[in-house]
N, C-alpha and C positions, 0 to 999 in steps of 0.2 A: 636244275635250271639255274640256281641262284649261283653255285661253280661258274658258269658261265660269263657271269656275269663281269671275271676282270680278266676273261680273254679279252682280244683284239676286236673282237666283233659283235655286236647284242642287235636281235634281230626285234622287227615290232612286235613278234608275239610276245618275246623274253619282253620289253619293255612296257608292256599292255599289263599283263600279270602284274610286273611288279610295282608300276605307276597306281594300281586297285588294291594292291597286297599290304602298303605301308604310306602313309603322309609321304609328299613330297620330296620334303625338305632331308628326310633320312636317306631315299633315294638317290638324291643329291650328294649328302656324303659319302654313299660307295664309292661313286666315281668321283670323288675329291673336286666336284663345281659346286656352281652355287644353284640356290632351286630356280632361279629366273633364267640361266643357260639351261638348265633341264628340260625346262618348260618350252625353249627355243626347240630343243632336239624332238621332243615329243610332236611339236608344231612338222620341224622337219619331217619328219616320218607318218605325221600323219595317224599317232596315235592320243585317243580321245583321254583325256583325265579329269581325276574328281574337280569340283567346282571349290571353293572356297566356301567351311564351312561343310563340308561332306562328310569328314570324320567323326564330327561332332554329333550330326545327326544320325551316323549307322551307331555310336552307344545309345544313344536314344531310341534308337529300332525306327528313325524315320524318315533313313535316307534313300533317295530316288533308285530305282534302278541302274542295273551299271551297261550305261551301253555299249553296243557289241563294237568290235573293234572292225573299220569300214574294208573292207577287202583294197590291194594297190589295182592303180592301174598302169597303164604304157609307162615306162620314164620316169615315173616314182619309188623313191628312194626305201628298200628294203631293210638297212643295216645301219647303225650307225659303230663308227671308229673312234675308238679313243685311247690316247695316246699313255705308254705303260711311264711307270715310275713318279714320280712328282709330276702332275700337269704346271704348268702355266695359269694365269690368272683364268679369271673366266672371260674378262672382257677382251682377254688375250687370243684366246683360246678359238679355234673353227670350227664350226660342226660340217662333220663329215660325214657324207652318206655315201652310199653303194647302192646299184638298182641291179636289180636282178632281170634276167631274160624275165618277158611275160607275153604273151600269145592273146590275140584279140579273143574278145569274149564275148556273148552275149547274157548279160547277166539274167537269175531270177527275177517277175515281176516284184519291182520294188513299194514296202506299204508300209503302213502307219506313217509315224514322225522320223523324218530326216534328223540326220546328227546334227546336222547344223542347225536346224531348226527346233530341237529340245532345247529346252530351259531361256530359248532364244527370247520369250516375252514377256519375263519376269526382267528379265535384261536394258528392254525397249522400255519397260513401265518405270522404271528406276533411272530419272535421268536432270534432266537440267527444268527447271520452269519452262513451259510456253503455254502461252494461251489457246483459247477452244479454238480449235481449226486449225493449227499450224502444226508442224511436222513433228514428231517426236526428236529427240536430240539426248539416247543414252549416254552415262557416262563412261562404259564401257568402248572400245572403240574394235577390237579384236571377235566382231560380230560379223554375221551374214548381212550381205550388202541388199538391206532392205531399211526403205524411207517412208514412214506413214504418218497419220494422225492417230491419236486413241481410238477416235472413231473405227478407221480405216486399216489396224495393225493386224487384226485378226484374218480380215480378206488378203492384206499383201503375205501374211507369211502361209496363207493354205496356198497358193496362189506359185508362192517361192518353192512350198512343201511339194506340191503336186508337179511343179517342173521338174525340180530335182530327183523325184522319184522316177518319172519317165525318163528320163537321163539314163538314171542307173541301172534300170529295166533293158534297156539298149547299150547298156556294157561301158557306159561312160560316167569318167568318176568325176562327182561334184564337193569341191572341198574350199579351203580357207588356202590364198597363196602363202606363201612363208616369207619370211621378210628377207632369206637367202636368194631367195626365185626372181627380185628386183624385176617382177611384172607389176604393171600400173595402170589404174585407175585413174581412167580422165573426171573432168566435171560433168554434170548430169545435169540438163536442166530440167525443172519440177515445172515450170510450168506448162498448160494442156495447150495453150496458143505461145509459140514459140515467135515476137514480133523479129523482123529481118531487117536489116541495114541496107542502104541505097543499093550497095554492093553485092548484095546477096546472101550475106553474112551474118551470125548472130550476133546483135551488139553485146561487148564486153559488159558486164555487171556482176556486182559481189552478192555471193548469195550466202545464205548461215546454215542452208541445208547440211542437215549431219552426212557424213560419210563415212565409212570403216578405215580401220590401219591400215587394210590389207585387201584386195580383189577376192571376190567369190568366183572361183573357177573352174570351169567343166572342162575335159580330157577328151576330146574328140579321136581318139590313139595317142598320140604326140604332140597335140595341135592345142595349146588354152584357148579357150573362150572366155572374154570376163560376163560378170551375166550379176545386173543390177534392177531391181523391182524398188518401184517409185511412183508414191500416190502424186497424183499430177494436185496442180490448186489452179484457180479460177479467179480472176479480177471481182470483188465480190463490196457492194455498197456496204458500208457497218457506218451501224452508229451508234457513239457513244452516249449511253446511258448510265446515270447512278454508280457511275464508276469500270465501266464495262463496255466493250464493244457487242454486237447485236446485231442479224443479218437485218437491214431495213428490208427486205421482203418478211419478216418474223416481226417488225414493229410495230404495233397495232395499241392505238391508242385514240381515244375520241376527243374531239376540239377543246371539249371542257375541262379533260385533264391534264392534258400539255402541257396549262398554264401552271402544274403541281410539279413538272418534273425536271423543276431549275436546268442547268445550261446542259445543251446536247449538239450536237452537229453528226455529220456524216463527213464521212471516207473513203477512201477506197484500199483492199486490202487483199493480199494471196493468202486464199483459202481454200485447205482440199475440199478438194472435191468428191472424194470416194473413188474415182477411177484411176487403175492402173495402168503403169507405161512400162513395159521389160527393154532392157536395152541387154544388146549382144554384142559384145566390141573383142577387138584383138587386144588383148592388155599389156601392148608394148606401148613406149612412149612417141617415139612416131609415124606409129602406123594407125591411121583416122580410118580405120576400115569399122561399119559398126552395121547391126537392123536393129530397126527401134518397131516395135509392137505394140500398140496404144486402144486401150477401150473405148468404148462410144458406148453412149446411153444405152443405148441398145444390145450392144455385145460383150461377153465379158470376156477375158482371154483364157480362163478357164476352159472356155469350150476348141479355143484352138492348140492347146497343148502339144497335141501331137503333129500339129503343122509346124509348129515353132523348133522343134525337135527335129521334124526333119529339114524344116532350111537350116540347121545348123550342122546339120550333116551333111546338106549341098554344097556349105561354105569352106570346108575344110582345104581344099587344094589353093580358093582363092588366098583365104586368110596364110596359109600355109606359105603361098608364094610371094605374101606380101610379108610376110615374117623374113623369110630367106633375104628377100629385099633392103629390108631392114636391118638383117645383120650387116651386110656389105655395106650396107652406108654408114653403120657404125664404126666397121673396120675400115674403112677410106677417111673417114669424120677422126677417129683412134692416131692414123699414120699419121693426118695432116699435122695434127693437135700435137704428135711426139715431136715432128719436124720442126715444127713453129716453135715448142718449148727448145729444142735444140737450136737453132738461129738466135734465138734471145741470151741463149745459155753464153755462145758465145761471142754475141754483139758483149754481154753483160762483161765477158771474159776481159776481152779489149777494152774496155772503158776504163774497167779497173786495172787491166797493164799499165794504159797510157796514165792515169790517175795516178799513180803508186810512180812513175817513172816522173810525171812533173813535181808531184809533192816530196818526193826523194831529191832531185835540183834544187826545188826551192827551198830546201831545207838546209843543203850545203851551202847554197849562197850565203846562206845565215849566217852559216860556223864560220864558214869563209872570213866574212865582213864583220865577226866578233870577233874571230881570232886577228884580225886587222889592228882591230879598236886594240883586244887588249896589250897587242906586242906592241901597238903604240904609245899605251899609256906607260909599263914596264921602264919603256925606254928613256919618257919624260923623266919618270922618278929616279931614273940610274942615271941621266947627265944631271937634273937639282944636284944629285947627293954627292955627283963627282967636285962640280962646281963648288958646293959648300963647303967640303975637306979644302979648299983653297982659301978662304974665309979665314979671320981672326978668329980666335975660342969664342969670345963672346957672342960672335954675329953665327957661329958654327952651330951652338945650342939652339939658338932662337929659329934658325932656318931647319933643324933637324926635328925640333919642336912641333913645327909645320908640318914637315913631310909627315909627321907620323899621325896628324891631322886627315889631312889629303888622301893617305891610304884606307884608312879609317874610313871615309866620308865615301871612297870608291866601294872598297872590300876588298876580299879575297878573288882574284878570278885565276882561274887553269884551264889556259886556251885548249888542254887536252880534254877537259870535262866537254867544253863543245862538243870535240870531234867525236870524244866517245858517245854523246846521244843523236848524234848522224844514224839513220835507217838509209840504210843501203833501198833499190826499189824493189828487189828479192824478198827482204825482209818484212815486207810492207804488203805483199801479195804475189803468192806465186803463180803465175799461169796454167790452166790445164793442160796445157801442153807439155808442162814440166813436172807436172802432177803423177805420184807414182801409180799406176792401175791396179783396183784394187782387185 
């Protein structure tokens, strides 16, 4: 297998083995990149690798299991290509995939922990400060697109786990998009009552909810879905106490010791709530096709899993044709945008002919009218000096005296120096039109 490996083509199996076989960063020197492009192609292809930290602990005998490598689905990239002799930098450099034919499937029932979902909440607990009730916010960003509280991280990722398994169970593959795939992740809103604008409309507001690099995305045959799990928050009274906010329904304090617990007031604050909201969107940038699935006290969405599953298999042709859609407006939106940059290209052409043609005139009028001056002056100093040869010795010295004064006091001029730094308007810009094709 490792022979293989500086053919033209290394397939995800070759690339699995040997991403488990050896540190990264060696891997990376076979193929002459760096390990953070490596790590891109791995992404590409969709094959899993050690975490940071993994090597160290298989000498110590206590490193995790190695998980298995997730089977492709429709339209996913089987091979990667890399280019023989000296590469290119890395940041130069493309990752190039190849998909192989593959035949719809209906997968084994899928169980235990999803890949994306291992080591996924060592990840979520490792992250930025926030306070009790607010969202986590890791500082990892290349995660499964899930948003929760401490509280609440355990229920969104069985939740995330248990989707993604019926997923896969029905033949459809649920993975991380690659940063090649330039599918996109709209904004999400957390909260459980979403208030509307005159118009109908969500009013604009900045929110600090964490988000991923990158879309979680399910393979409907051909078709992405983006698929985002998100603990909703609640407009919720807190008051600050002793340093600390504190749900004022959990406030409980008697008249006589108020007077002990120096300055406090009340707020108002979004805080989860515990219940989740799945959202299912097309993860192009604009296309607003989306189902949003939300819990109620009462229901969890656990229990509709396989309803969820299958409206996202009713959606396929809609999303499908609203993709198709999309592309065409892209490639109409692409023409325009070349057109436009062409008309500009050359209004910009002409400005700069006509520019380069007036400041080339006005440049000659210069030489012109310097060359004026100096044949005029030339001509003063050569009648004095004729004049003075007529003059007595005496009066001859005193006026030639002068003259050499007078040149002195002008300088040196060479009405050819003008002309020689005259720019032709050629010279100064040449037109595309005259421009040789490359």
């Amino acid at each position: 297998m490792i022979d293989r490996m500086w053919l033209s083509m290394v397939s995800r199996e070759e690339l699995y083995s040997l991403v488990w076989s050896i540190p990264m960063v060696k891997v990376a020197a076979k193929f002459s990149v760096s390990g953070s492009y490596m790590a891109r192609v791995c992404s590409a292809l969709n094959v899993p690798r050690p975490d940071r930290g993994y090597w160290a602990k298989l000498e110590a005998g206590k490193a995790p299991d190695r998980p298995v490598l997730p089977e492709s689905s429709v339209g996913e990239p089987q091979f990667w290509s890399h280019s023989d002799g000296e590469p290119a930098s890395a940041d130069a450099r493309i990752v190039t995939v190849t998909s192989a034919p593959s035949k719809p499937r209906i997968g084994p029932t899928a169980k235990g922990v999803h890949t994306l979902i291992h080591n996924a909440k060592q990840h979520y607990e490792r992250g930025y400060k926030v306070d009790e009730g607010q969202l986590l916010r890791p500082y990892k960003r290349q995660l499964v697109d899930v948003a929760a509280s401490a509280a609440g991280l355990d229920k969104a990722l069985a939740l995330a786990n248990e989707l993604f398994n019926a997923l896969e169970s029905s033949g459809h593959r649920v993975r991380l998009a690659t940063s090649i795939s330039r599918l996109y992740r709209p904004h999400i809103d957390e909260r459980e009552e979403v208030p509307k604008s005159k118009h109908g409309e969500h009013p604009h507001r900045n929110s600090t909810v964490w988000q991923p690099a990158v879309p979680t995305v399910a393979y409907i045959g051909d078709v992405p879905f983006g698929l985002a799990v998100i603990e909703m928050t609640e407009e919720t009274v807190m008051r600050y106490l002793n340093g600390q906010y504190v749900r004022e329904s959990e406030f409980k304090a008697s008249k006589s010791s108020r007077s002990l617990m120096g300055h406090t007031w009340t707020t108002t604050k979004a805080i989860a709530c515990g219940r989740l909201r799945l959202i299912v969107y097309a993860p192009k940038h604009d296309v607003a096709w989306s189902l949003t699935f939300q819990e109620t006290v009462r229901r969890s969405l656990s229990q509709d899993v396989k309803k969820i599953v299958k409206s996202i298999e009713n959606s396929v042709e809609v999303v499908r044709n609203e993709l198709a859609e999309a592309e065409k407006r892209a490639e109409v939106q692409k023409r325009e945008w070349d057109e436009q940059r062409e008309r500009w290209r050359h209004e910009e052409d002409q400005r700069k002919t006509a520019a380069s043609e007036k400041e080339s005139r006005d440049q000659l009028m210069q030489v012109i009218q310097a060359w004026a001056t100096t044949v005029s002056i030339e001509q003063f100093f050569k009648e004095v000096e004729e004049r003075a040869g007529k003059l007595p010795s005496a009066q001859q010295a005193l006026m030639q005296e002068r003259l050499q004064l007078a040149r002195e006091t002008i300088g040196t001029q060479d009405p050819l120096e003008f002309f020689t730094s005259w720019k032709a308007p050629r010279e100064r810009y040449v037109p595309l039109s005259e421009k040789p094709h490359p």
